[in-house]
MIFI-240271 format. One record per atom (N, C-alpha, C, O): residue number from 1; residue in three letters; atom name; x, y, z. Coordinates in pm, 1 decimal. Layout:
BEGIN
+------+------+------+----------+----------+----------+
: resi : resn : name :        X :        Y :        Z :
+------+------+------+----------+----------+----------+
:  NUM :  Ala :   CA :        X :        Y :        Z :
...
+------+------+------+----------+----------+----------+
This chain:
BEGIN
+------+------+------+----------+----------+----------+
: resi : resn : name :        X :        Y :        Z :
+------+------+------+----------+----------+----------+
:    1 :  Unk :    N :  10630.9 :  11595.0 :   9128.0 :
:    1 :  Unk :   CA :  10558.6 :  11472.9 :   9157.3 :
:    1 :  Unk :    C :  10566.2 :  11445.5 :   9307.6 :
:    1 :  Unk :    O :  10675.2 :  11415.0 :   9356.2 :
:    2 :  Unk :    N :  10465.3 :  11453.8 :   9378.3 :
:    2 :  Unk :   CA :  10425.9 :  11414.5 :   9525.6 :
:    2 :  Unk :    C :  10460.2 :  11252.3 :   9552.4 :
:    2 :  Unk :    O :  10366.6 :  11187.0 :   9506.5 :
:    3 :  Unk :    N :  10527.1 :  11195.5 :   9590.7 :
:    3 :  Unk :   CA :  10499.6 :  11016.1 :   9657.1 :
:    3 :  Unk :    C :  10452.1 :  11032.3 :   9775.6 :
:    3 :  Unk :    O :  10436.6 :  11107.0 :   9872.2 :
:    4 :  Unk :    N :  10435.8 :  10934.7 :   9730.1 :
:    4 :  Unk :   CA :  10292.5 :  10872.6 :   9841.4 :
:    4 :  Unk :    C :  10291.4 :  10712.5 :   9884.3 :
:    4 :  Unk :    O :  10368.4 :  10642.4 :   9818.6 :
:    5 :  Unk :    N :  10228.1 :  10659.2 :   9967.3 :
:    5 :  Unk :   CA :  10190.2 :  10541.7 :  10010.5 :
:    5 :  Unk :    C :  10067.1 :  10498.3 :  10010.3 :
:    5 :  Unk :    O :   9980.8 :  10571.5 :  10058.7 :
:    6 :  Unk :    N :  10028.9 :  10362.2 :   9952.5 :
:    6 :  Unk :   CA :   9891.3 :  10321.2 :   9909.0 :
:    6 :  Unk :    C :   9855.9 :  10247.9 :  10085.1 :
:    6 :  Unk :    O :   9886.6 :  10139.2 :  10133.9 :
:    7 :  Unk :    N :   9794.0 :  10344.1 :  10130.4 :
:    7 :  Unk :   CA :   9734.9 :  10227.3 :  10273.6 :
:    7 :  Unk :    C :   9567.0 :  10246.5 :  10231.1 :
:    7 :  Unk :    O :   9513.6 :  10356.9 :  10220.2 :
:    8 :  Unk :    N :   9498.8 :  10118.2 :  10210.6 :
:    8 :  Unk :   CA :   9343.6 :  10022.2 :  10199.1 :
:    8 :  Unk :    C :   9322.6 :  10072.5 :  10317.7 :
:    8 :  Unk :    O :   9396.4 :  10145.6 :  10383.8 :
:    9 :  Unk :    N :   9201.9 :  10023.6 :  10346.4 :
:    9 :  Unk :   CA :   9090.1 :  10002.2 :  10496.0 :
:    9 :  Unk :    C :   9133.2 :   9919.3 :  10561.5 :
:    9 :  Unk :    O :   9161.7 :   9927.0 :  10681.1 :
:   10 :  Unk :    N :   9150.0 :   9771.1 :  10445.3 :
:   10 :  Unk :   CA :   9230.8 :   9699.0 :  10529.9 :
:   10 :  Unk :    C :   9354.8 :   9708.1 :  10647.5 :
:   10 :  Unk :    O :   9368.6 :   9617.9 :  10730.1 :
:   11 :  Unk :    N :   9418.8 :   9795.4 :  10645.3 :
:   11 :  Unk :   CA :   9482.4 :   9830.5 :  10786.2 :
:   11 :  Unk :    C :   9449.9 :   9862.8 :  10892.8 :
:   11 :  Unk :    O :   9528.8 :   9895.3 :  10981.6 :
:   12 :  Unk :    N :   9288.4 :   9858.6 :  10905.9 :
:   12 :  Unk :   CA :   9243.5 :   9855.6 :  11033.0 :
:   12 :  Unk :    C :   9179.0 :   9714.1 :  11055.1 :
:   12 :  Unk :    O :   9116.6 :   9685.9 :  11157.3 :
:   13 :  Unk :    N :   9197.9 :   9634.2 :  10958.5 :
:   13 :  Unk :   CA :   9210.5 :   9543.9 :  10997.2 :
:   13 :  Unk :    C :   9335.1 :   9446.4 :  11031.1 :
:   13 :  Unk :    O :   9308.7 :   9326.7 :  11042.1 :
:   14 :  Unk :    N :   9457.8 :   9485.1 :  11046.9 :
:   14 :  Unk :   CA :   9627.0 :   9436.6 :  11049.6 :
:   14 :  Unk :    C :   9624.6 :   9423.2 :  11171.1 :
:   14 :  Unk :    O :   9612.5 :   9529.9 :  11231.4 :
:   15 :  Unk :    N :   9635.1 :   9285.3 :  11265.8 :
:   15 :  Unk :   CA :   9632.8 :   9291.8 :  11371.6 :
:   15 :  Unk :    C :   9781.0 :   9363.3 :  11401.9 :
:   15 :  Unk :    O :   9765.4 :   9461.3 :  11474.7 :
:   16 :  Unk :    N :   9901.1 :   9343.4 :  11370.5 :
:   16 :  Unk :   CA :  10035.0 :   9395.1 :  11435.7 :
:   16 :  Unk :    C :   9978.7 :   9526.8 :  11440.7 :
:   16 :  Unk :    O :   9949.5 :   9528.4 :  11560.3 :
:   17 :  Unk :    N :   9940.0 :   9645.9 :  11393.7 :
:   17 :  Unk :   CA :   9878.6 :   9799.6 :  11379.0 :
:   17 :  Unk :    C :   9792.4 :   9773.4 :  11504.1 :
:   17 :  Unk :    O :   9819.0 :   9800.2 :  11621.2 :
:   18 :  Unk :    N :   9651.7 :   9698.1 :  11437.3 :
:   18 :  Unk :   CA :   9525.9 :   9711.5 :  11552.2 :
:   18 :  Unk :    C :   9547.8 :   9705.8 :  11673.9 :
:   18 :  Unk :    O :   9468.2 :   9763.6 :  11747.9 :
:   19 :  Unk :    N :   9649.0 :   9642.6 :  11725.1 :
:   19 :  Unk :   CA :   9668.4 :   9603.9 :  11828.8 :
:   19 :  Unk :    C :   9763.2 :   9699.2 :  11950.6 :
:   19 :  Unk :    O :   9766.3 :   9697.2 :  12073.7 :
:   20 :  Unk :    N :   9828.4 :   9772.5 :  11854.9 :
:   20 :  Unk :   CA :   9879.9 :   9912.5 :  11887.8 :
:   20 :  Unk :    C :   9843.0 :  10037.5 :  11953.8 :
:   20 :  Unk :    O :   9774.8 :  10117.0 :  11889.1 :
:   21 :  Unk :    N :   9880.0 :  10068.0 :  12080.2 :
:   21 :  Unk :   CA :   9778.4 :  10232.2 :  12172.7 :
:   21 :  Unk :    C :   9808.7 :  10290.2 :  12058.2 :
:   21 :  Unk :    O :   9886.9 :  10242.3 :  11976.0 :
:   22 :  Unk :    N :   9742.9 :  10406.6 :  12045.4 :
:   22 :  Unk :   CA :   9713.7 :  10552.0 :  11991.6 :
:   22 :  Unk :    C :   9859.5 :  10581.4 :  11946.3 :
:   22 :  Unk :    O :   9896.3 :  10590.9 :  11829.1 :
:   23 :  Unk :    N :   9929.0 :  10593.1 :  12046.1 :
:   23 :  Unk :   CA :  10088.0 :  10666.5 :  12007.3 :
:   23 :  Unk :    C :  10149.1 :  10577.2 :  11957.3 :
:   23 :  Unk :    O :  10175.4 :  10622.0 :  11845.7 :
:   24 :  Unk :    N :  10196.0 :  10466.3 :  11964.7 :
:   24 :  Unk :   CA :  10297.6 :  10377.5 :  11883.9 :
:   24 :  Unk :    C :  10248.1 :  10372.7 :  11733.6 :
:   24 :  Unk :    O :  10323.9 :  10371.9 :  11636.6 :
:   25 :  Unk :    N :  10036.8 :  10367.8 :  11725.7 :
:   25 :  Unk :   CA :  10030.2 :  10385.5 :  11559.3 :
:   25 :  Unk :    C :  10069.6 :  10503.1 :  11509.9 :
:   25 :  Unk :    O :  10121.4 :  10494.5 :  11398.5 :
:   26 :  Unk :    N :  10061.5 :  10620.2 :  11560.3 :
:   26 :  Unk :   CA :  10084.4 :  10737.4 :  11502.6 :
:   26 :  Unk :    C :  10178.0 :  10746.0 :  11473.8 :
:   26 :  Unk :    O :  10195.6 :  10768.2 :  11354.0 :
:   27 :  Unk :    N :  10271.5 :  10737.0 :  11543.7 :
:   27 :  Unk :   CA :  10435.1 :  10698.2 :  11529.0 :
:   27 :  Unk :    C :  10459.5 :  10622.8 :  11389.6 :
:   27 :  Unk :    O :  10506.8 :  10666.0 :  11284.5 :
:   28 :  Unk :    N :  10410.5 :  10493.0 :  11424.5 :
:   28 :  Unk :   CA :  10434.1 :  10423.0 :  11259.9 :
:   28 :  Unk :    C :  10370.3 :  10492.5 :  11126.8 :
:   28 :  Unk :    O :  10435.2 :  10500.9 :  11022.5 :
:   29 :  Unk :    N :  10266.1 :  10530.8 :  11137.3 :
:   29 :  Unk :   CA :  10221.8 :  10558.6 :  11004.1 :
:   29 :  Unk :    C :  10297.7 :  10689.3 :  10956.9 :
:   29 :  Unk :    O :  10311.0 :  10728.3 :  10840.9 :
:   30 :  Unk :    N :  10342.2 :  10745.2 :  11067.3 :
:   30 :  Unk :   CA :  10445.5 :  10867.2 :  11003.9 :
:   30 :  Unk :    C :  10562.0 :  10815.6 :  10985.9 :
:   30 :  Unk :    O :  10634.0 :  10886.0 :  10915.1 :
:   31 :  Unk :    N :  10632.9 :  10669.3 :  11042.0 :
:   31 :  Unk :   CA :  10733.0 :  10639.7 :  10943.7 :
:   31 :  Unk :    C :  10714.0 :  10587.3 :  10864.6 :
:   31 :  Unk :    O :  10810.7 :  10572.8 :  10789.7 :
:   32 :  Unk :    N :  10557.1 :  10509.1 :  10813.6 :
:   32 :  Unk :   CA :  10507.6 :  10450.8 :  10705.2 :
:   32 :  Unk :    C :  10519.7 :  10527.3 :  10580.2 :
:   32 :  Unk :    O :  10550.0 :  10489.4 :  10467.0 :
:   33 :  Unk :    N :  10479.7 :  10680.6 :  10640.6 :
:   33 :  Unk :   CA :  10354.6 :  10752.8 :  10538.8 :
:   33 :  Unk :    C :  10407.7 :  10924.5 :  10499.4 :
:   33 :  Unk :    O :  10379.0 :  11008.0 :  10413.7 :
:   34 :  Unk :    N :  10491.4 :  10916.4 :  10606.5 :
:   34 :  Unk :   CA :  10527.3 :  11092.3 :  10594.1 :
:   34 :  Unk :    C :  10661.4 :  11136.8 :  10483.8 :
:   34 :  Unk :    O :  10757.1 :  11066.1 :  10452.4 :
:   35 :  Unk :    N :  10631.5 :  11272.2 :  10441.3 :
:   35 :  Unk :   CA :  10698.3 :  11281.0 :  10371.8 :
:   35 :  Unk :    C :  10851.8 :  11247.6 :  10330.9 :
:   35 :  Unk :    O :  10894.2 :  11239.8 :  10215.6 :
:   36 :  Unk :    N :  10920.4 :  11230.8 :  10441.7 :
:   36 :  Unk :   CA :  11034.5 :  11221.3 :  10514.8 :
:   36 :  Unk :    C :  11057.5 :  11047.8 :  10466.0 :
:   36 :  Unk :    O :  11151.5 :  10981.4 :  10422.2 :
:   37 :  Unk :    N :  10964.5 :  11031.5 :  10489.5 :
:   37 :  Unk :   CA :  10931.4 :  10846.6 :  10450.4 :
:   37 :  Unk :    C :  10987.2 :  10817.0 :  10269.8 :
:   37 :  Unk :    O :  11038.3 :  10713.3 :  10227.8 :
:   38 :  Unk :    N :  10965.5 :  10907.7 :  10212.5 :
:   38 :  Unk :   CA :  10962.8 :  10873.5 :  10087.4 :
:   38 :  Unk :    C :  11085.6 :  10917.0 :  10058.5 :
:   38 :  Unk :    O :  11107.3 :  10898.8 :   9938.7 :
:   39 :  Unk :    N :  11172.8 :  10964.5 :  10112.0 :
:   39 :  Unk :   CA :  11313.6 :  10995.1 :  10058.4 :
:   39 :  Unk :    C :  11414.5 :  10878.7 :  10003.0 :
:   39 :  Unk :    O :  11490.9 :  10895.6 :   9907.9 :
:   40 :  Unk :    N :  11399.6 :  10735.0 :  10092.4 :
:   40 :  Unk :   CA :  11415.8 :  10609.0 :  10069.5 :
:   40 :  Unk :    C :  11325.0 :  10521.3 :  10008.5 :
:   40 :  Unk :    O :  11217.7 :  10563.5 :   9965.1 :
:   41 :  Unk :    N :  11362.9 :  10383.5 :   9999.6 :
:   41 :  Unk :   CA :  11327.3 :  10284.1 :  10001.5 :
:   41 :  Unk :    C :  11190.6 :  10246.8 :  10080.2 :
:   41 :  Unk :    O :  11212.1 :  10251.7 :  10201.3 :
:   42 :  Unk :    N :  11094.1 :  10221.1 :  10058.4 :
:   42 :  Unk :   CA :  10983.5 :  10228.3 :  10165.4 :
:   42 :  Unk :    C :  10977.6 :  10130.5 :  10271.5 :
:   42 :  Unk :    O :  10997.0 :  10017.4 :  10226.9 :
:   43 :  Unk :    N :  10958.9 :  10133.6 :  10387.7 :
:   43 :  Unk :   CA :  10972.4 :  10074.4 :  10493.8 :
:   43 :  Unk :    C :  11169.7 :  10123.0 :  10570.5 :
:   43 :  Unk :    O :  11234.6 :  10064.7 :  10657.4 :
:   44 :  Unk :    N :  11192.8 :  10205.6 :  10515.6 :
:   44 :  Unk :   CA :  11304.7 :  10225.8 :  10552.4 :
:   44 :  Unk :    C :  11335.8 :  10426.8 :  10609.9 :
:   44 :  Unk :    O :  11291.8 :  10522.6 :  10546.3 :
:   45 :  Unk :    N :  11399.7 :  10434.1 :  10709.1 :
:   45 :  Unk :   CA :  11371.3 :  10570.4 :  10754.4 :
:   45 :  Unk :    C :  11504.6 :  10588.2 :  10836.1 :
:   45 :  Unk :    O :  11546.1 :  10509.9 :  10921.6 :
:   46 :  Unk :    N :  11578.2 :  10732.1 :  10785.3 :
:   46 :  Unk :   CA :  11702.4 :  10791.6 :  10824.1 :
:   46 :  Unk :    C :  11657.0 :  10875.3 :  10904.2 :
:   46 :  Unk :    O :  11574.4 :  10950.4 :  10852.3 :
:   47 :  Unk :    N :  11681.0 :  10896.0 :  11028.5 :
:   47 :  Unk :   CA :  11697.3 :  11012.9 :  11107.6 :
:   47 :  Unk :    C :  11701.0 :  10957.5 :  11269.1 :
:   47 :  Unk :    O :  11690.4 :  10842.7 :  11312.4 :
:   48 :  Unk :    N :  11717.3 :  11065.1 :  11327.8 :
:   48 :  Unk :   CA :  11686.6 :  11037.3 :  11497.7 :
:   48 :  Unk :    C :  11574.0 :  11060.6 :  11515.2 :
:   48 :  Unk :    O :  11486.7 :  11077.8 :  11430.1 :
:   49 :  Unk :    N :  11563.1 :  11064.3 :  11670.0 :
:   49 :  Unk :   CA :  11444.7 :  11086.6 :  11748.7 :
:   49 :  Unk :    C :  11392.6 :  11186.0 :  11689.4 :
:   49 :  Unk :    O :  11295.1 :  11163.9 :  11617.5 :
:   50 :  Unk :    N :  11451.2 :  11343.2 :  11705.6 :
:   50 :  Unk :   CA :  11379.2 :  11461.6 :  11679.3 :
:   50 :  Unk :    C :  11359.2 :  11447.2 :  11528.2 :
:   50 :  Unk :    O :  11278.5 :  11521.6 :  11472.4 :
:   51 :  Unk :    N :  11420.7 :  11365.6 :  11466.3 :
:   51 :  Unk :   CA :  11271.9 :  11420.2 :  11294.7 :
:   51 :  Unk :    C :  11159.8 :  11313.9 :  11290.8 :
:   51 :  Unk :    O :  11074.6 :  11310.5 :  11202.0 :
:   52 :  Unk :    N :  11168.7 :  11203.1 :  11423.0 :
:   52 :  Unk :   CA :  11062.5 :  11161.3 :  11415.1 :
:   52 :  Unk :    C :  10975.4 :  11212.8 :  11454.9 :
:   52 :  Unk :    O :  10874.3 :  11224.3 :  11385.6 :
:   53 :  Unk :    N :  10984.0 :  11273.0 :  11607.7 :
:   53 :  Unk :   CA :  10893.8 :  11333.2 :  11647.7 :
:   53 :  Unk :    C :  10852.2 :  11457.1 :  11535.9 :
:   53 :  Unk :    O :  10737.0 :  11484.3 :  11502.2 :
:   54 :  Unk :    N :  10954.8 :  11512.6 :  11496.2 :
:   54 :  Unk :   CA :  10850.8 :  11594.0 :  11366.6 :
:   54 :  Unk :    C :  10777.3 :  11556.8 :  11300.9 :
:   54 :  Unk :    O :  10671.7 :  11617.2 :  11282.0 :
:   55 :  Unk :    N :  10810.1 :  11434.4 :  11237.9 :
:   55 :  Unk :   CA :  10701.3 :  11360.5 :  11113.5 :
:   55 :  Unk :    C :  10573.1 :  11339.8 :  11219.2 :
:   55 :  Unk :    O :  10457.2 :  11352.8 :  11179.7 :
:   56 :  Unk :    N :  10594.5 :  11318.0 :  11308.5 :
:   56 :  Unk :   CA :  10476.9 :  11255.4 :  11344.1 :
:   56 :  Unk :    C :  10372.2 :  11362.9 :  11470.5 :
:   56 :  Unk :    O :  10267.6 :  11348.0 :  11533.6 :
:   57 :  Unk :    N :  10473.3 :  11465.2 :  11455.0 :
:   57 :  Unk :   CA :  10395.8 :  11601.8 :  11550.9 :
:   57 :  Unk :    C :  10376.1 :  11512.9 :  11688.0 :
:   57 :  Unk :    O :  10263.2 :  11493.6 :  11733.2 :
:   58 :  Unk :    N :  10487.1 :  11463.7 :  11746.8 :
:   58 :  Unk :   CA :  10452.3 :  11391.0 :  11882.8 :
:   58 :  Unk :    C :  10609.7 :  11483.8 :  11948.3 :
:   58 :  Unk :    O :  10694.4 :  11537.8 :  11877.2 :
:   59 :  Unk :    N :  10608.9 :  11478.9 :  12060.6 :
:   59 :  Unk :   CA :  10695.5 :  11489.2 :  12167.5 :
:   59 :  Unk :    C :  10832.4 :  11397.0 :  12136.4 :
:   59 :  Unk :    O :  10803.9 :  11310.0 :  12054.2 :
:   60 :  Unk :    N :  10942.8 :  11392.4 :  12169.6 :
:   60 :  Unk :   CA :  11064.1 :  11333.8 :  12174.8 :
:   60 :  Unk :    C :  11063.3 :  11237.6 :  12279.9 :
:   60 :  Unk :    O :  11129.8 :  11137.9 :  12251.8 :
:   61 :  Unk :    N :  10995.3 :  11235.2 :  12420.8 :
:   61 :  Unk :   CA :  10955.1 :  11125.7 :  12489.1 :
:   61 :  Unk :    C :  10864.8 :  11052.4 :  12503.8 :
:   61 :  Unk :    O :  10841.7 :  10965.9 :  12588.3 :
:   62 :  Unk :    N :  10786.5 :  11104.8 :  12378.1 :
:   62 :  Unk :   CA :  10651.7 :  11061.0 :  12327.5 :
:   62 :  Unk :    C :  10711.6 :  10919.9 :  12193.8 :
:   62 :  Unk :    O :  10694.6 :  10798.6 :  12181.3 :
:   63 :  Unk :    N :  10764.7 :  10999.4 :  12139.1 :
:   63 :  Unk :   CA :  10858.3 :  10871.8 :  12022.3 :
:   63 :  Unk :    C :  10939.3 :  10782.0 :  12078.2 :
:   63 :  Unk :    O :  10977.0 :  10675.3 :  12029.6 :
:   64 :  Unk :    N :  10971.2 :  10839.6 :  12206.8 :
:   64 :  Unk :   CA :  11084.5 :  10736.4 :  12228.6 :
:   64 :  Unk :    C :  10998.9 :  10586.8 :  12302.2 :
:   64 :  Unk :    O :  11025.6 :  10466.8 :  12295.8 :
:   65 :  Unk :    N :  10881.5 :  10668.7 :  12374.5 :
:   65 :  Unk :   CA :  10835.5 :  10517.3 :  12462.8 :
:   65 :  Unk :    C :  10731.2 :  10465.2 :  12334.1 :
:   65 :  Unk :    O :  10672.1 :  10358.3 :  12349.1 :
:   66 :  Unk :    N :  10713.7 :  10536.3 :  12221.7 :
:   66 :  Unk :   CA :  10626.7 :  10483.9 :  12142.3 :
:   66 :  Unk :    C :  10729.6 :  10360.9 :  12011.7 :
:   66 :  Unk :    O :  10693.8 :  10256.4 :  11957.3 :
:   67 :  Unk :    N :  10846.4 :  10430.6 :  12005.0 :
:   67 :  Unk :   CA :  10977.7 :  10328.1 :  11968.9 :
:   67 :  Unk :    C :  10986.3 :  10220.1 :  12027.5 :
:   67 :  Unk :    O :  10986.3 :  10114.1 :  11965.0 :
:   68 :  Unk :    N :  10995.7 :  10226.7 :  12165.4 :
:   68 :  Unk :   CA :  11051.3 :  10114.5 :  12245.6 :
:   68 :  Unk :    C :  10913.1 :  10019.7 :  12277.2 :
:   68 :  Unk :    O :  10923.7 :   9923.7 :  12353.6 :
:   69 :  Unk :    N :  10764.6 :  10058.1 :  12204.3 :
:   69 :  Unk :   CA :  10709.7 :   9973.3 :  12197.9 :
:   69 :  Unk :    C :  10678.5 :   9908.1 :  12046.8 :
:   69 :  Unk :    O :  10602.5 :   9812.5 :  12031.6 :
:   70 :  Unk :    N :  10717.4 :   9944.9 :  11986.9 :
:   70 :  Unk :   CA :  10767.3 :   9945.2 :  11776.8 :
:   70 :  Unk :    C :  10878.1 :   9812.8 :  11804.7 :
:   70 :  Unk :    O :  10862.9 :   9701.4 :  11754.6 :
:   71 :  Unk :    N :  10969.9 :   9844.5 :  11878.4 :
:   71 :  Unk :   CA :  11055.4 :   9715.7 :  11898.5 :
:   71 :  Unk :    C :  11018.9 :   9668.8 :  11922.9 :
:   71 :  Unk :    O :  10982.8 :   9593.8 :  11832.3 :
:   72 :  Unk :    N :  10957.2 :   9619.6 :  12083.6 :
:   72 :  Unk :   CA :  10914.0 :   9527.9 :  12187.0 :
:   72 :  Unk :    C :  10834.0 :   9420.5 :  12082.8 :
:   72 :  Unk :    O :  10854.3 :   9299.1 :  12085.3 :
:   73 :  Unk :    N :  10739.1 :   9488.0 :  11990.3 :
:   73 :  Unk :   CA :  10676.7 :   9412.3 :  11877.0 :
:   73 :  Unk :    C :  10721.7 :   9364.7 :  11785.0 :
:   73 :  Unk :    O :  10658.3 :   9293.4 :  11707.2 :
:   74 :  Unk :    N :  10857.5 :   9398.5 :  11773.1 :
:   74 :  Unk :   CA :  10974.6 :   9338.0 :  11624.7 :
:   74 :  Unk :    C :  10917.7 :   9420.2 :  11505.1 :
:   74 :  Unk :    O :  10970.8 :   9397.3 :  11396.5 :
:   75 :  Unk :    N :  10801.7 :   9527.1 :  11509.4 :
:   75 :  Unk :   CA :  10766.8 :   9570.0 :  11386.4 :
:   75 :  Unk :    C :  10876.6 :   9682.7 :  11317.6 :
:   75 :  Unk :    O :  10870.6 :   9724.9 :  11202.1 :
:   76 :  Unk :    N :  11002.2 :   9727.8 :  11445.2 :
:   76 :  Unk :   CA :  11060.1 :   9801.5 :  11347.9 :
:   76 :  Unk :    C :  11181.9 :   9729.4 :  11428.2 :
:   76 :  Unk :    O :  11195.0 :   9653.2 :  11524.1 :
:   77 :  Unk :    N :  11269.8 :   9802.7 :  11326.2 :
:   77 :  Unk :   CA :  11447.7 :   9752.8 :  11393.2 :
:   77 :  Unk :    C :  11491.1 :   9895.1 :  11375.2 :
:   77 :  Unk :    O :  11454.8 :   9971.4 :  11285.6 :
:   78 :  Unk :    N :  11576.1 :   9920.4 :  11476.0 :
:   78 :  Unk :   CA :  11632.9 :  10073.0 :  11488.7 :
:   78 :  Unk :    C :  11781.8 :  10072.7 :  11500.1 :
:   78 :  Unk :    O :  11815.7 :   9999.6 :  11593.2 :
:   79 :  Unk :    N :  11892.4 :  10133.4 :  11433.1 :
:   79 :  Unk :   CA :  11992.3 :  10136.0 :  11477.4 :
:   79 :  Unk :    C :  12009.1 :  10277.5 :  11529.5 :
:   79 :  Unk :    O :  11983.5 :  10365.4 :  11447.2 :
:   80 :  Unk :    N :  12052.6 :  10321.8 :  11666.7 :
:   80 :  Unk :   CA :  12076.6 :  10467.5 :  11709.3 :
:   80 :  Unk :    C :  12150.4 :  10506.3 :  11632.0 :
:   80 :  Unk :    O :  12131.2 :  10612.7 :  11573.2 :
:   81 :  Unk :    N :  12281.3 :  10410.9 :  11606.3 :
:   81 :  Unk :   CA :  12424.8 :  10529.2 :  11591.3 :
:   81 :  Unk :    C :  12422.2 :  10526.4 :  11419.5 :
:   81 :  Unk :    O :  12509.5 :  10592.9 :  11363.8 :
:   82 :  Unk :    N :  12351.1 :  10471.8 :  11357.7 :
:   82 :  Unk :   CA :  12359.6 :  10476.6 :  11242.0 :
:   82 :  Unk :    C :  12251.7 :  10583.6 :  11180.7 :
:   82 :  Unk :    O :  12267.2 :  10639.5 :  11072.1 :
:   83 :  Unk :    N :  12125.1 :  10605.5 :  11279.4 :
:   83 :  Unk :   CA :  12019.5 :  10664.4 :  11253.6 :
:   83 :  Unk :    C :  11912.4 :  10607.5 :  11115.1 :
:   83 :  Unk :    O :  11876.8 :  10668.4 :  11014.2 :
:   84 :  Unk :    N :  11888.6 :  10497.1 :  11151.7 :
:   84 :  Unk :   CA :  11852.8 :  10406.6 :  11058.0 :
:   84 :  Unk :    C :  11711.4 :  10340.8 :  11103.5 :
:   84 :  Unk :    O :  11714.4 :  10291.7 :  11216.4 :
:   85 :  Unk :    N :  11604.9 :  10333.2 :  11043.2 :
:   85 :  Unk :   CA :  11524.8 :  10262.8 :  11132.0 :
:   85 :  Unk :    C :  11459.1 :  10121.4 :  10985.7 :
:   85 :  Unk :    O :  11492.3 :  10107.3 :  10868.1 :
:   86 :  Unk :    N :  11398.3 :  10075.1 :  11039.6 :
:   86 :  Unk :   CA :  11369.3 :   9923.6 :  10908.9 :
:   86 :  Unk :    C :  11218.0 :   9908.9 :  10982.3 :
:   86 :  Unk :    O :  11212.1 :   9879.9 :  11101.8 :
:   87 :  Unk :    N :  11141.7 :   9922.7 :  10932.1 :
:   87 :  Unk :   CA :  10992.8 :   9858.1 :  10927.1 :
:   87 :  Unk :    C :  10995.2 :   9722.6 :  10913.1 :
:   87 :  Unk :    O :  11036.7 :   9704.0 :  10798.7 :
:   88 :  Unk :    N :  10973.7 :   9616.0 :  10965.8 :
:   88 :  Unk :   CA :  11027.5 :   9480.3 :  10948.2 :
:   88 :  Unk :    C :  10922.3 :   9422.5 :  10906.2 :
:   88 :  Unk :    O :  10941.5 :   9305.9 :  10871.6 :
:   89 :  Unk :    N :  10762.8 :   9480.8 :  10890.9 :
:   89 :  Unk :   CA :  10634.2 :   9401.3 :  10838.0 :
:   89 :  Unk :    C :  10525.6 :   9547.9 :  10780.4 :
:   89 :  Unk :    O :  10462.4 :   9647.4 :  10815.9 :
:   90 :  Unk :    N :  10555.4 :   9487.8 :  10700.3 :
:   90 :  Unk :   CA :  10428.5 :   9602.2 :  10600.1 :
:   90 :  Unk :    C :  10295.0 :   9536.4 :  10549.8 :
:   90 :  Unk :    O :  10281.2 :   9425.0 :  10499.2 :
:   91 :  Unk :    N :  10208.4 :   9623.5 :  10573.7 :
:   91 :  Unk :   CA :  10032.1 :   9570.7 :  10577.4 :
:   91 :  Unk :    C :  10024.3 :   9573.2 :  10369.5 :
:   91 :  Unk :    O :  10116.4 :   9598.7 :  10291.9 :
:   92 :  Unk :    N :   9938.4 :   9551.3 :  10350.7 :
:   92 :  Unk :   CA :   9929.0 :   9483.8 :  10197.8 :
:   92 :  Unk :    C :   9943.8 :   9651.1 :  10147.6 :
:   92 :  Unk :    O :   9932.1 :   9752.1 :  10216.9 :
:   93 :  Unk :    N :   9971.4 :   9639.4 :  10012.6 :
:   93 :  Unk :   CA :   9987.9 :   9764.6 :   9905.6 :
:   93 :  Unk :    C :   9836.8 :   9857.8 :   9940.9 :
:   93 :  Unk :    O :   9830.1 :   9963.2 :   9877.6 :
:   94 :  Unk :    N :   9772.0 :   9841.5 :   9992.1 :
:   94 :  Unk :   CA :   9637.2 :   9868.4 :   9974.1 :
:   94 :  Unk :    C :   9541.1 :   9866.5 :   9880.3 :
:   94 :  Unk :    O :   9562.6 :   9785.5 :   9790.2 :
:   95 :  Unk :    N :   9407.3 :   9951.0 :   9868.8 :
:   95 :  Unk :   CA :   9338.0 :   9858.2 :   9743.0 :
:   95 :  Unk :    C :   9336.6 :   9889.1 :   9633.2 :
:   95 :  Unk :    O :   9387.1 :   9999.7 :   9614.2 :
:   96 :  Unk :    N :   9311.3 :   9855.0 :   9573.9 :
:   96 :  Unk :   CA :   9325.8 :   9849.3 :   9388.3 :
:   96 :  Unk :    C :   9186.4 :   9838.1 :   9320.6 :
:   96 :  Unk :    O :   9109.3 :   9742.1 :   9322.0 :
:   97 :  Unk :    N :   9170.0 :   9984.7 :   9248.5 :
:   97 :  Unk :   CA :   9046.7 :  10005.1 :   9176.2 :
:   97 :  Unk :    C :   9012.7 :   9868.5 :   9046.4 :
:   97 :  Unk :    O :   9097.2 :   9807.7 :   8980.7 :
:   98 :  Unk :    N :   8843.9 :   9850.6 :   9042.5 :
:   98 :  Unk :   CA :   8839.4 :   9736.7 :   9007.8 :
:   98 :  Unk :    C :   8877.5 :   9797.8 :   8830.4 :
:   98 :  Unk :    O :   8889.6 :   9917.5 :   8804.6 :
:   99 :  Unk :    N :   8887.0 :   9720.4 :   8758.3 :
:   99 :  Unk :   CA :   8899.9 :   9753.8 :   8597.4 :
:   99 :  Unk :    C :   8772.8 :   9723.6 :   8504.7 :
:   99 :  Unk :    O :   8777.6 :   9746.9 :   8383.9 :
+------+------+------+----------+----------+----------+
């Protein structure tokens, strides 16, 4: 069984996301969305720098200034020494087929 994350259209409409350069979203939706993502709790992500930059096929100084703008926004909380990161606002479940 594959997990997965339900992200709608509506997330291009989420101003905290929309409002985001290119690299800080990419960044998030691979701790949103990537496989690595689903090992936990959702909105919640174990590792350092380098498996982010894996999830998210970016550079290591590419994650890091794209992190330090993930904070600057309060959208994530990071602990280094614990290697812990917390998504602190998640966009709606996404959409739901009508019945």
């Amino acid at each position: 069984m594959t997990a997965f994350t339900r992200l709608g259209s509506s997330l291009w409409d989420w101003e905290p996301w929309t409002d985001l350069a290119p690299a800080p979203r990419l960044l998030w939706l691979a701790l949103y969305t990537s496989a690595e993502a689903k090992r936990h709790v959702p909105g919640l992500w174990h590792g350092g720098i380098p498996s982010m930059a894996d999830a998210a096929r970016m550079a290591p100084d590419e994650v890091i200034d794209s992190l330090d703008k993930l904070l600057e926004r309060e959208l994530v909380e990071y602990d280094a020494k614990l290697r812990v990161l917390r998504l602190c606002e998640l966009p709606d479940p996404g959409e739901r087929p009508s019945n």
